[in-house]
C-alpha positions in Angstrom: 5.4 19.1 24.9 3.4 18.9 21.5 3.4 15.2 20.2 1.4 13.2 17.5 1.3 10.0 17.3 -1.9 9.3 15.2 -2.3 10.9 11.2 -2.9 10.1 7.9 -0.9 11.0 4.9 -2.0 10.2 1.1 -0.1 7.0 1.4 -3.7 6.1 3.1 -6.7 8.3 3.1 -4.6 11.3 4.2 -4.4 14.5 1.6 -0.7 15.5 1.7 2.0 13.7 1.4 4.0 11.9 3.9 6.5 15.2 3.5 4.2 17.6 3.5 2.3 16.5 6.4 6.1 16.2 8.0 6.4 20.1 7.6 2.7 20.7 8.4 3.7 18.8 11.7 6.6 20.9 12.6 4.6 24.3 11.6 2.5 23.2 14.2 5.6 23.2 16.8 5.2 19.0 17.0 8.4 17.4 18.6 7.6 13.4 18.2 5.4 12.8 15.8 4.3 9.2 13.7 2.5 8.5 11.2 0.0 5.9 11.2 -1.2 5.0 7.5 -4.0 2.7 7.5 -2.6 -1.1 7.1 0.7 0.6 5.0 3.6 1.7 6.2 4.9 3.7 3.1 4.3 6.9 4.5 6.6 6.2 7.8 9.2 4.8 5.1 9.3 7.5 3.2 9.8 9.9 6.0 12.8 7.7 7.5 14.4 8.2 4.1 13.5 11.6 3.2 12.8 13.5 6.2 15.2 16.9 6.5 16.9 17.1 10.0 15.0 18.5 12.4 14.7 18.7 16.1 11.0 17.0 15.4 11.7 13.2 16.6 10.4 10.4 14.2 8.7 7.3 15.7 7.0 4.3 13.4 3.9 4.0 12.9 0.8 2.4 11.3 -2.9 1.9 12.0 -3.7 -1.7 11.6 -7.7 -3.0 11.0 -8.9 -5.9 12.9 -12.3 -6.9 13.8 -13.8 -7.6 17.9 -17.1 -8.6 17.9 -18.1 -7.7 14.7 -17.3 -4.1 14.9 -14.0 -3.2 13.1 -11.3 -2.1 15.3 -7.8 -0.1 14.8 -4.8 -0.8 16.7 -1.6 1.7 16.2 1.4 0.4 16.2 4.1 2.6 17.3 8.3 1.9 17.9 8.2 -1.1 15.8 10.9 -2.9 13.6 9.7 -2.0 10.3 11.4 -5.2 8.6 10.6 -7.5 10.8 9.0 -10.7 9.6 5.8 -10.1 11.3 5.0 -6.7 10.5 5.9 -7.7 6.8 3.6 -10.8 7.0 0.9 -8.3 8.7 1.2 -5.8 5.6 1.1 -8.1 3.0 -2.0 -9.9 4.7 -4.1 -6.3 5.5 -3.5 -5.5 1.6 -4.7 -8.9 0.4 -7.5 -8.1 3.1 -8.0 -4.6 1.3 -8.3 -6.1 -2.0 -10.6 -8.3 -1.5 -13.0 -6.1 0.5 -12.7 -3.3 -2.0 -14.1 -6.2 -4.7 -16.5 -7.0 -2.4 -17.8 -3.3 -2.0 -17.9 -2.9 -5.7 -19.7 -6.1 -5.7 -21.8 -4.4 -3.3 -22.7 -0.9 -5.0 -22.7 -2.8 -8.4 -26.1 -4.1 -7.0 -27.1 -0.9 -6.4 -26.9 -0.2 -9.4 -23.8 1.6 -9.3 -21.3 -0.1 -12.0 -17.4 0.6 -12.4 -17.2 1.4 -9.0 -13.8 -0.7 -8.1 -11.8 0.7 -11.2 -13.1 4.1 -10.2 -11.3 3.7 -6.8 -8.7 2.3 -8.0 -7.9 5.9 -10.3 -8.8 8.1 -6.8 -6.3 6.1 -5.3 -3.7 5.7 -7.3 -0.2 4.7 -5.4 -2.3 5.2 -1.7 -3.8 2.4 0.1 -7.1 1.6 -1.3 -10.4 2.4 1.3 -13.7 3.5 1.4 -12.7 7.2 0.6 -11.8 6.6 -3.1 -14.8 4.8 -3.9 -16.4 8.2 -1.8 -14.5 10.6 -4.0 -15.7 8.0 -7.0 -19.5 8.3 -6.4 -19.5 12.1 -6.0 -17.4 12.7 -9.3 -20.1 10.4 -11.1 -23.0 12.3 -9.2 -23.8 9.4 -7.0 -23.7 11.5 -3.9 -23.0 15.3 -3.6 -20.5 14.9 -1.3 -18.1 12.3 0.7 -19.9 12.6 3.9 -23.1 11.7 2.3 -22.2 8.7 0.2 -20.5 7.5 3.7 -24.5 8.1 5.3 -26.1 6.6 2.3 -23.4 3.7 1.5 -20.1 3.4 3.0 -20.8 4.2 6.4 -20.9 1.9 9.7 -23.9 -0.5 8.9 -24.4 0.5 5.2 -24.4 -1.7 2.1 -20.3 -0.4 1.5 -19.6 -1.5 4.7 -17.3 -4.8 4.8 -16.0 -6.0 7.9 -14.8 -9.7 7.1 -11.7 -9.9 5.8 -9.8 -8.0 8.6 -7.5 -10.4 10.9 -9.2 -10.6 14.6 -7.8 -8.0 17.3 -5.7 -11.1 19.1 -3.7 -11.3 15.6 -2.9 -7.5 14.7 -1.9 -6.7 18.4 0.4 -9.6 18.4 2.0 -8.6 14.7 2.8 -5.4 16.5 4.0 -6.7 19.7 6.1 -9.5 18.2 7.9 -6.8 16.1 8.6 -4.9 19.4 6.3 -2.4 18.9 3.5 -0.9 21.0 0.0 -1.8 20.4 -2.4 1.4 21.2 -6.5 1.2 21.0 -6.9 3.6 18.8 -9.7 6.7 19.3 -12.3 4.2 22.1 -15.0 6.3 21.8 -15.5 6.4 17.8 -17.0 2.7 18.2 -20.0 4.0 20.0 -19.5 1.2 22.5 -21.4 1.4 26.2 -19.0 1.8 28.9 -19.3 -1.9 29.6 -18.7 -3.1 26.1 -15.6 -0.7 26.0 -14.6 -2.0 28.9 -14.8 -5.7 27.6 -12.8 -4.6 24.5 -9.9 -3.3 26.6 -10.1 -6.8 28.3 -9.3 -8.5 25.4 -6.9 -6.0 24.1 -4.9 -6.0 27.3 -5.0 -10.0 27.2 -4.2 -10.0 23.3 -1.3 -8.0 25.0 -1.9 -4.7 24.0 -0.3 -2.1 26.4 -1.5 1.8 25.7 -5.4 3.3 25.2 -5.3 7.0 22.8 -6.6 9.3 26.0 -7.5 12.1 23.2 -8.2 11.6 19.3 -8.9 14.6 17.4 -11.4 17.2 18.6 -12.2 15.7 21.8 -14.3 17.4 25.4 -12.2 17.4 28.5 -15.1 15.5 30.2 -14.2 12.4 27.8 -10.3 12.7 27.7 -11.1 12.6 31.9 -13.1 9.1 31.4 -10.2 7.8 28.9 -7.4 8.7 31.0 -9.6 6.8 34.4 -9.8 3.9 31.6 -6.2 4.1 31.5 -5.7 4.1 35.0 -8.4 0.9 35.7 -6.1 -1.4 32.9 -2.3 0.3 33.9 -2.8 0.9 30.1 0.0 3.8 28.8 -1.2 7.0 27.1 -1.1 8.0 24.0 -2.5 10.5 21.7 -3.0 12.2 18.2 -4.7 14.3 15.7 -6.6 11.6 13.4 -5.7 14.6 10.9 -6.5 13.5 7.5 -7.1 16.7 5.9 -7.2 20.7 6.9 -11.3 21.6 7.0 -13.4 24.1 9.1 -14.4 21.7 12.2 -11.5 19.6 11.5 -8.7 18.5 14.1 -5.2 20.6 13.9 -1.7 18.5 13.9 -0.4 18.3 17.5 -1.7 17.7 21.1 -0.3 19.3 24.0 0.3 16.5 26.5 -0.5 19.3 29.5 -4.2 19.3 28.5 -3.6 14.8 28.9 -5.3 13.2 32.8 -2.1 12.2 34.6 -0.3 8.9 34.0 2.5 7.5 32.3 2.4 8.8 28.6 4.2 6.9 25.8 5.8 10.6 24.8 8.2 10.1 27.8 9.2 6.4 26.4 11.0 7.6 23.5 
């Protein structure tokens, strides 16, 4: 079975739309697939409108930001109520959140010397959720950088002046939006916060007792040897598995839509929930 339960469309940071990443998905021979805008769910809402039939299963999803001990976190939410009252109170709280860091950033780069930065993000974004990206795709277009992954080294990257953390809810508070709107709440890719094995393992503590219930075993282009010491992770805290693409947009080195869950460690996957 090919599933995906982790991807961006360009109601987020992705670059197709929520449609055409839909078709992309099914191209790719997908047959449950969700996708996980970051702090949105407009791209999942769209699809449950405008989807065609098709034999590909649609599950709801979103990728929610939250902060543990300082480092920014994402939780994905997957098999939630979309209209329940705390998913809505959780959107409408992660876009204020977004807002505000996005003036912050501009704040930020403006004493850099970098003016018109926010309004500039604001036009790369348009009708998607506002992030770091735009204001990327904003400082190459005025020559800042000469390309997205460097003004992420230079300035928008983990640790760098474009870097805001504060204004994300704590990891207790977006696993319990989820959970309270009978979703599942899934640590999403472990190993992109660069965390030793014993500060991972103190994260999934307090996921796990936040109530959080399933760890992503594989995220994008990932070596056997550390889907192995996920899936051993998943076995230590009875956590589920999941697992997706991260695909945001088709480049050379880039992830493909699609895991096949016979390359996954054994355990219980959340593919066979559905």
């Amino acid at each position: 079975m090919i599933i995906d339960f982790h991807c961006h469309s360009n109601a987020s940071d992705g670059a197709l739309s929520p449609l055409e990443l839909w078709e992309a998905a099914a191209d790719a021979g997908v047959e449950q697939f969700a996708v996980t805008d970051h702090d949105t769910l407009a791209g999942y809402l769209q699809l449950r409108e405008q989807a065609p039939a098709s034999s590909m299963q649609l599950r709801s999803g979103a990728e929610l930001s939250c902060v543990w001990s300082k480092t920014t976190v994402h939780i994905v939410g997957l098999d939630f109520d979309a209209e329940h009252a705390a998913m809505q109170e959780a959107m409408q709280l992660l876009q204020q959140a977004r807002v505000s860091r996005a003036e912050a950033i501009a704040e930020r780069l403006q004493k850099c010397g970098f003016s018109g930065a926010l309004e500039g993000a604001q036009r790369h974004a348009g009708s998607s959720q506002l992030g770091r990206p735009h204001f990327a795709a904003w400082m190459v277009e005025q020559g800042h950088s000469k390309d997205m992954g460097s003004a992420f080294d230079k300035y928008l990257g983990a640790g760098k002046v474009g870097d805001v953390k504060a204004f994300w809810p704590n990891l207790e508070q977006a696993v319990q939006w989820i959970v309270a709107a009978g979703g599942v709440a899934i640590l999403a890719h472990p190993l992109k916060y660069r965390f030793t094995n014993m500060k991972l393992r103190r994260l999934l503590e307090a996921f796990c007792a936040s109530g959080g219930s399933a760890i992503e075993v594989y995220s994008g282009r990932q070596s056997e040897d550390r889907t192995r010491y996920l899936g051993k992770l998943a076995t230590d805290f009875e956590l589920l598995m999941s697992a997706g693409s991260d695909f945001h947009r088709t480049f050379e080195y880039g992830p493909r839509l699609g895991v096949d869950v016979e390359r996954l460690p054994p355990g219980i996957g959340l593919w066979s929930q559905a």
